[in-house]
VMD Tcl script that draws the C-alpha trace (Angstrom):
set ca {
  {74.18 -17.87 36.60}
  {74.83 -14.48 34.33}
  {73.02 -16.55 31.54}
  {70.26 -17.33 33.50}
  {69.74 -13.94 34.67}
  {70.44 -12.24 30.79}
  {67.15 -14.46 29.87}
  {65.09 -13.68 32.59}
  {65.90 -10.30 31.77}
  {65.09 -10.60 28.53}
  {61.66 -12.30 29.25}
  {60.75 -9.77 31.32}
  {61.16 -7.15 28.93}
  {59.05 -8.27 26.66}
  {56.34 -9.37 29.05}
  {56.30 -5.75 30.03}
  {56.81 -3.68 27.17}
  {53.52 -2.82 25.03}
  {53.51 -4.20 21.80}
  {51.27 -3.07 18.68}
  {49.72 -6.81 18.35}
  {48.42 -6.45 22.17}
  {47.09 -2.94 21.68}
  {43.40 -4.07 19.93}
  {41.90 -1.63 17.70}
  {39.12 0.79 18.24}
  {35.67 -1.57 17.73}
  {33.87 0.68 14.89}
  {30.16 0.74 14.69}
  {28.58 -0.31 11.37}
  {26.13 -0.16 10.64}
  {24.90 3.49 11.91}
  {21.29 4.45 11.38}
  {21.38 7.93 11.69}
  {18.82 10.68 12.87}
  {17.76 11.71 9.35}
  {18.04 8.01 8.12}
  {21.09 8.02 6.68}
  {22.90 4.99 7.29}
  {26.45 4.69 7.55}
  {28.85 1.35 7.16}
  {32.10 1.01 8.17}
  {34.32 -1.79 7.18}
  {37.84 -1.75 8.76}
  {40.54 -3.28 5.76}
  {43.92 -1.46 5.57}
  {45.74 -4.21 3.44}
  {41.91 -3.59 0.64}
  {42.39 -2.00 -3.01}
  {38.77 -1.35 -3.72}
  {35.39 -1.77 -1.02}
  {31.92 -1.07 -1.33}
  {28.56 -1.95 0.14}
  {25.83 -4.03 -2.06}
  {22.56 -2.43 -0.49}
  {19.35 -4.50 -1.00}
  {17.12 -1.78 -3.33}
  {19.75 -0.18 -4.60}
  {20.88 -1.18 -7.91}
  {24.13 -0.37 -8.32}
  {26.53 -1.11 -5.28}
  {28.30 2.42 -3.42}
  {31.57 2.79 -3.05}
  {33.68 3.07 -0.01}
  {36.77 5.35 1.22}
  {39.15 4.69 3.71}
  {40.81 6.61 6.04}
  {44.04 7.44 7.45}
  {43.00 4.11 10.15}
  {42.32 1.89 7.30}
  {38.20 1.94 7.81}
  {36.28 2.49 5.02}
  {33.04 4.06 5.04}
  {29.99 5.34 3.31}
  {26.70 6.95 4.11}
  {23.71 6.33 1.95}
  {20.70 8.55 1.28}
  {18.34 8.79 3.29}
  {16.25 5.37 3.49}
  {12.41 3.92 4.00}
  {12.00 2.70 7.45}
  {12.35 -1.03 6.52}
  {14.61 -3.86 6.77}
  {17.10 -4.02 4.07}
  {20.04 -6.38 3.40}
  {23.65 -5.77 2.62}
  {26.84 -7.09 1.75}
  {30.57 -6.00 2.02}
  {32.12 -6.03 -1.18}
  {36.34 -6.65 -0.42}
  {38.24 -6.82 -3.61}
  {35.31 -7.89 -5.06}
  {34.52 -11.26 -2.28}
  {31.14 -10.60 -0.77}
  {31.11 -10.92 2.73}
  {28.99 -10.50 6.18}
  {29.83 -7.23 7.73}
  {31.70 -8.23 10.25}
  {30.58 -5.54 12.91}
  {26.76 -6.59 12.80}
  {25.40 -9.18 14.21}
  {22.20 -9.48 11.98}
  {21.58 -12.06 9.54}
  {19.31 -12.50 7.01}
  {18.92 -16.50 6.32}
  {18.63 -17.63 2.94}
  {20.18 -21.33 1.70}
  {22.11 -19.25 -1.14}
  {21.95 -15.58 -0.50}
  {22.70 -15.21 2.97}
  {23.24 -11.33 4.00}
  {24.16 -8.73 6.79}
  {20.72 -6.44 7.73}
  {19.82 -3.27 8.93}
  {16.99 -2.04 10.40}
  {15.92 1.77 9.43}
  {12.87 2.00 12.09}
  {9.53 3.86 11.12}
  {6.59 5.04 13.22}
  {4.11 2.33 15.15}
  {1.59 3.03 11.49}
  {4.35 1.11 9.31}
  {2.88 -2.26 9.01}
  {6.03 -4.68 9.98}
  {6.89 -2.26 13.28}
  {6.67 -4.08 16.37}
  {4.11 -2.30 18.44}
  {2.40 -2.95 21.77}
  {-0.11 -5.33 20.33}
  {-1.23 -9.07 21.19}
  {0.86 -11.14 19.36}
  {0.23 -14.50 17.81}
  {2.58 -16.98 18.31}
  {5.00 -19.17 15.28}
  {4.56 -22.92 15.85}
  {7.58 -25.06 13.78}
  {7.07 -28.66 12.85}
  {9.09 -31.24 10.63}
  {8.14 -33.94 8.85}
  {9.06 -36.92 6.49}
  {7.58 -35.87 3.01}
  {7.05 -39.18 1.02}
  {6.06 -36.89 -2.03}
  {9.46 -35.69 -2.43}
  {11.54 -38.22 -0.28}
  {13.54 -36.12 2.45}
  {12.79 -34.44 6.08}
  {11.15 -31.28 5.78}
  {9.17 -28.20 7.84}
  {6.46 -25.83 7.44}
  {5.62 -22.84 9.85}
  {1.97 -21.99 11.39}
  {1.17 -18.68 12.43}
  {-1.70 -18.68 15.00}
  {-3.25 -15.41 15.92}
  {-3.80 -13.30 19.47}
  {-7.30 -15.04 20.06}
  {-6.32 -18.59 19.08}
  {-7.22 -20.97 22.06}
  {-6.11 -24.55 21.25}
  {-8.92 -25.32 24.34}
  {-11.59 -23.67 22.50}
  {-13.45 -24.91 19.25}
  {-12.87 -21.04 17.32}
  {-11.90 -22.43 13.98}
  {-10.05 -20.02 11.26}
  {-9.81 -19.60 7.97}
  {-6.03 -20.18 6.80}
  {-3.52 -18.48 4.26}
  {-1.05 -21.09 2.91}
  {2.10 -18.19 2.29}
  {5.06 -19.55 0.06}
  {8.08 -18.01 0.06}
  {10.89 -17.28 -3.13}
  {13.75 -19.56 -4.29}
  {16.75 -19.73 -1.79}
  {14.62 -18.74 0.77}
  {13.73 -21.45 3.78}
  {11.00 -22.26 5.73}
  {11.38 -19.18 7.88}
  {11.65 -16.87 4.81}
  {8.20 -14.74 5.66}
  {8.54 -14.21 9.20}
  {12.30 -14.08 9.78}
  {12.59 -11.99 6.77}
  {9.55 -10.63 5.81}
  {7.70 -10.45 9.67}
  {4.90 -11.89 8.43}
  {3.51 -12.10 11.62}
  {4.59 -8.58 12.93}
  {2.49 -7.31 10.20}
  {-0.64 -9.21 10.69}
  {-0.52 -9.25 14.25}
  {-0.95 -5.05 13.95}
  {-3.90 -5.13 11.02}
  {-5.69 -8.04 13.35}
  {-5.24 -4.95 15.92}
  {-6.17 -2.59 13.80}
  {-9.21 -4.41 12.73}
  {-7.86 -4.06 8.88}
  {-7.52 -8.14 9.26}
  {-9.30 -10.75 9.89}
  {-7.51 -13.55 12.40}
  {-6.30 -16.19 10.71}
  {-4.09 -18.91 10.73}
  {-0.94 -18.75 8.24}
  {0.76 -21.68 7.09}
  {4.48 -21.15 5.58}
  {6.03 -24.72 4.41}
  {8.85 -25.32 2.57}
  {8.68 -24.80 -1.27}
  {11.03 -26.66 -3.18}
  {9.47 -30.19 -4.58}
  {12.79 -30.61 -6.25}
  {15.35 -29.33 -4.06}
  {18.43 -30.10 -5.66}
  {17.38 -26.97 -7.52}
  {19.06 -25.42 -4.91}
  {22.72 -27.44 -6.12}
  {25.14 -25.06 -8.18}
  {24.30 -25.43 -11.85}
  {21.19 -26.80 -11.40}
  {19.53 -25.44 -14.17}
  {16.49 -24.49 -12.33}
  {14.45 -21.82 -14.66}
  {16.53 -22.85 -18.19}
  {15.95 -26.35 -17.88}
  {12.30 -26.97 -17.97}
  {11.74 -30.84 -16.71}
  {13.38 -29.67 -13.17}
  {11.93 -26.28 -13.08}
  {8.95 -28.48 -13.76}
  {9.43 -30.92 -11.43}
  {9.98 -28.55 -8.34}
  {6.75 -27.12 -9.14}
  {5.17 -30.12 -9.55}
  {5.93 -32.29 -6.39}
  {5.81 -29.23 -4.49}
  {2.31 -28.65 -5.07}
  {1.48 -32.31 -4.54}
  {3.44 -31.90 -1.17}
  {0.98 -28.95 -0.39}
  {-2.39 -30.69 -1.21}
  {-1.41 -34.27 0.01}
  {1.06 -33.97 2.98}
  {1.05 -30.44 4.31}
  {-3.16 -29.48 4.15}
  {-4.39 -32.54 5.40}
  {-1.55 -32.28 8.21}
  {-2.92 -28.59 9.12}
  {-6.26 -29.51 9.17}
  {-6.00 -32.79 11.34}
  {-4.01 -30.19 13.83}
  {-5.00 -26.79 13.40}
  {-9.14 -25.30 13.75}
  {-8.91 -24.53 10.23}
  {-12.22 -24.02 8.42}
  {-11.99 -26.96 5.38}
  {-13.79 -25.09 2.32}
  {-12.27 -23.37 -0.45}
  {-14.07 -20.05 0.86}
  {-11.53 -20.04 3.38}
  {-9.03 -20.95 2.32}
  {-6.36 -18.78 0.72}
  {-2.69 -19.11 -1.18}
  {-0.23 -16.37 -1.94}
  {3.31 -16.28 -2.18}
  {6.40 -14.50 -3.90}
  {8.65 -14.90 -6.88}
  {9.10 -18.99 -7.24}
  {6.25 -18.78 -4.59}
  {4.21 -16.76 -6.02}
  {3.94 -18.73 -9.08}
  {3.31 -22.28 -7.44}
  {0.17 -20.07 -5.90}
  {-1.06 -19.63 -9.39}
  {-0.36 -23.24 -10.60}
  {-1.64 -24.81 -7.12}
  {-4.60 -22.46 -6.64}
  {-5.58 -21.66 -10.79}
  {-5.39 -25.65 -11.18}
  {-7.65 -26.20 -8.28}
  {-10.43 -24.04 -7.44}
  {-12.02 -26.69 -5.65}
  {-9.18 -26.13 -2.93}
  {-8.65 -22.51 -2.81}
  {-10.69 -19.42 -3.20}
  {-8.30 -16.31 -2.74}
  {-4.87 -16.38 -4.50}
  {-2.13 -14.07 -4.60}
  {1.03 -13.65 -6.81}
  {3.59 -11.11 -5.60}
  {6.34 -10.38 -8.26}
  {5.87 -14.10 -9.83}
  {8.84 -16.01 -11.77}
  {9.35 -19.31 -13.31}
  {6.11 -19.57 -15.38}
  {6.89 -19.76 -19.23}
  {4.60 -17.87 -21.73}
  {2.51 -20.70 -22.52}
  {-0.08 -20.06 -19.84}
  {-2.67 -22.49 -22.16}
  {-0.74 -25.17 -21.32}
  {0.32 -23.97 -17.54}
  {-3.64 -23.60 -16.98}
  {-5.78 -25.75 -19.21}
  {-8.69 -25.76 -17.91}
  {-8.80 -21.76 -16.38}
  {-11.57 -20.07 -18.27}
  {-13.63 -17.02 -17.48}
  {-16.72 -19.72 -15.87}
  {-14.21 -21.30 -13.28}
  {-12.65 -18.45 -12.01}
  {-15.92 -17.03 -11.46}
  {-15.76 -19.57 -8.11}
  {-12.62 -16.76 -7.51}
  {-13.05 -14.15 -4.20}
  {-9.66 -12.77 -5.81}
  {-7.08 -13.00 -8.02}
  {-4.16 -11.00 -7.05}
  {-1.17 -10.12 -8.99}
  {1.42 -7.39 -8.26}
  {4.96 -6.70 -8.99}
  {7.80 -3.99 -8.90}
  {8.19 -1.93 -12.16}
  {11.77 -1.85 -11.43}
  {11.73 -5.84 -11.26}
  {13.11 -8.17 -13.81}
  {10.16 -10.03 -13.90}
  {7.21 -7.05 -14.80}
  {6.97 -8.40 -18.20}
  {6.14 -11.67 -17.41}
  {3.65 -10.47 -15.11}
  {2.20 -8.23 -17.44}
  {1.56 -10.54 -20.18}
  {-0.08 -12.92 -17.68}
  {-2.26 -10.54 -16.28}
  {-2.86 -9.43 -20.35}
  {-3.75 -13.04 -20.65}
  {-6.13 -13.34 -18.05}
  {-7.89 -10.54 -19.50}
  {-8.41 -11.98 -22.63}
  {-10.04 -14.63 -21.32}
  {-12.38 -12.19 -19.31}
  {-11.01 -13.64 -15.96}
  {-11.56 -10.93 -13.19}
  {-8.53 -10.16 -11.25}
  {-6.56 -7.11 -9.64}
  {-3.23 -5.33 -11.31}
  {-1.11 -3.85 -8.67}
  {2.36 -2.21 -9.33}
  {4.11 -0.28 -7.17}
  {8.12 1.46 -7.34}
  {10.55 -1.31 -6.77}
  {12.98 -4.03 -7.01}
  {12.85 -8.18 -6.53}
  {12.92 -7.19 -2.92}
  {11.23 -7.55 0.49}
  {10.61 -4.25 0.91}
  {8.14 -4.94 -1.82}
  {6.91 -8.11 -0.95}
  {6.61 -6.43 2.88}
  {3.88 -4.12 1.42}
  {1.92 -6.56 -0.96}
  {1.89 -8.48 1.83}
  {0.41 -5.74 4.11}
  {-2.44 -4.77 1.32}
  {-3.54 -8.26 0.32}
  {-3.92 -9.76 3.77}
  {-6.58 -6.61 4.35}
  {-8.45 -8.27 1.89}
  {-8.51 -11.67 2.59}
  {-11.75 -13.14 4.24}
  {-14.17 -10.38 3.73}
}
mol new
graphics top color blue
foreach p $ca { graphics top sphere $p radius 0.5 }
foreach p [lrange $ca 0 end-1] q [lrange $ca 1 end] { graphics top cylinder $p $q radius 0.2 }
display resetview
């Protein structure tokens, strides 16, 4: 009997008495987007030796410091309303910050992101605007052999009832990116949904597939971009993907107009450089192409465009090619652009302050859809 009531005792001791494992620690709030657009993280790791934050646009990663609580924390300058990415950087393991619930997606590169809002004029705002909507379909690709998707944008004053066709923007996005790259990421259709308001676009319909006609570039150690037959490759049965699969799919479902007049391609890094070897290598197909911040071309452009000379791209309502002068890639871009004005082919220069990042892409994208259709 005294034993049984020494362990009841006992039990209820510790049922009652507060322990430091039951006691949960203060949430923190990271990330903070301050009044003056500073943005602070927090990160809480008492057992860490070193943390810091990798901050998409910023080249170099910051530094944390912890406190007496074990958080660390830093505050950045002040930012550009945009969307930026981020990582926590733990003893040198990149990680999701585990306080935030935003994700960027990306099949390699996924991140944590922050939004730094801006006023109802910045381009990718959401604003009080009719809004188009983001149709999703899948299908079997027999060009490259697996199950695949592609994203249509349709805008305010599409009516499936009505016969209104469109002209339509075929929008690639980067490597690692998905399908949902330009509007998940890039609000593609936040930012053409306020020009169409604006009357600085014209409606259109914008078609985002997937752009990898080799996707075991995607595998580690590939050797996409140093091994030529599968860099190659990808670009190859991608672009047969586009003409044969995915175009003739849009235009059996969508009011698209069919002519090369209306009819436009753009897209970024890996994208942007399938829109110069789909659209340069047939002008039959498309009339406006854009190149934001290309990569993967080599420096043979002779042989990457054989038959591009300064007659056939008169057919050419634009040529567009811009990139970052902080980006890896200018020089490439320079010497193509350097090419194509050897050969007297008209086209349009743009660079503007900046990384390989979306807020660059953000703002090509802004300026070259203004353009399209006119």
């Amino acid at each position: 009997m005294k034993r049984t009531i020494l362990v009841l005792g006992i039990l209820l001791l510790f049922a009652t008495t507060p322990t430091r494992s039951q006691t949960p620690p203060v949430p923190i709030i990271s990330p903070e987007v301050n009044s003056d657009n500073r943005v602070t993280f927090r990160f809480r790791g008492p057992n860490n030796k070193e943390v810091a934050v990798s901050l998409e646009g910023v080249p170099k990663p910051l530094p944390m410091e912890k406190d007496e609580q074990g958080v660390w924390s830093v505050t950045t300058e002040p930012l550009a309303p945009d969307y930026y990415g981020y990582a926590i950087i733990a003893d040198g393991v990149h990680m999701f910050d585990p306080s935030n619930h935003a994700i960027k997606p990306n099949f390699l590169n996924r991140a944590s992101e922050v939004h730094v809002p801006g006023p109802s004029s910045v381009s990718w705002e959401t604003n009080v605007v009719p809004h188009g909507e983001i149709h999703h379909h899948f299908y079997k690709s027999g060009v490259v052999g697996d199950q695949r998707d592609y994203y249509v944008y349709t805008p305010p004053s599409y009516d499936a009832r009505k016969k209104q066709s469109f002209p339509v923007l075929y929008l690639l996005h980067g490597f690692s990116d998905d399908a949902s790259g330009w509007t998940a990421v890039g609000r593609a259709n936040v930012i053409l949904d306020n020009l169409i308001a604006q009357g600085k676009a014209k409606p259109m319909i914008v078609v985002m597939p997937l752009g990898y006609g080799a996707p075991e570039v995607l595998l580690p150690n590939s050797g996409v971009w140093r091994d030529r037959p599968i860099t190659e490759r990808n670009f190859d049965k991608f672009r047969e993907a586009l003409l044969t699969e995915v175009i003739p799919q849009v235009e059996a479902e969508y009011p698209v107009i069919k002519d090369r007049n209306s009819r436009a391609i753009a897209g970024l890094s890996m994208g942007g450089s399938e829109s110069l070897l789909a659209g340069l290598n047939t002008l039959d197909k498309f009339g406006w192409i854009g190149a934001f911040s290309f990569g993967g071309l080599t420096e043979d452009f002779d042989k990457q465009f054989p038959s591009l000379d300064s007659k056939a791209a008169e057919q050419l309502h634009l040529l567009w090619i811009a990139c970052g002068t902080d980006d890896r890639l200018i020089e490439i871009n320079r010497k193509f652009r350097a090419w194509l004005a050897s050969k007297n082919i008209k086209h349009t220069d743009i660079e503007t302050p900046g990384y390989h990042t979306w807020m660059v892409w953000r703002r090509n994208l802004t300026e070259f859809m203004s353009l399209l259709f006119r």
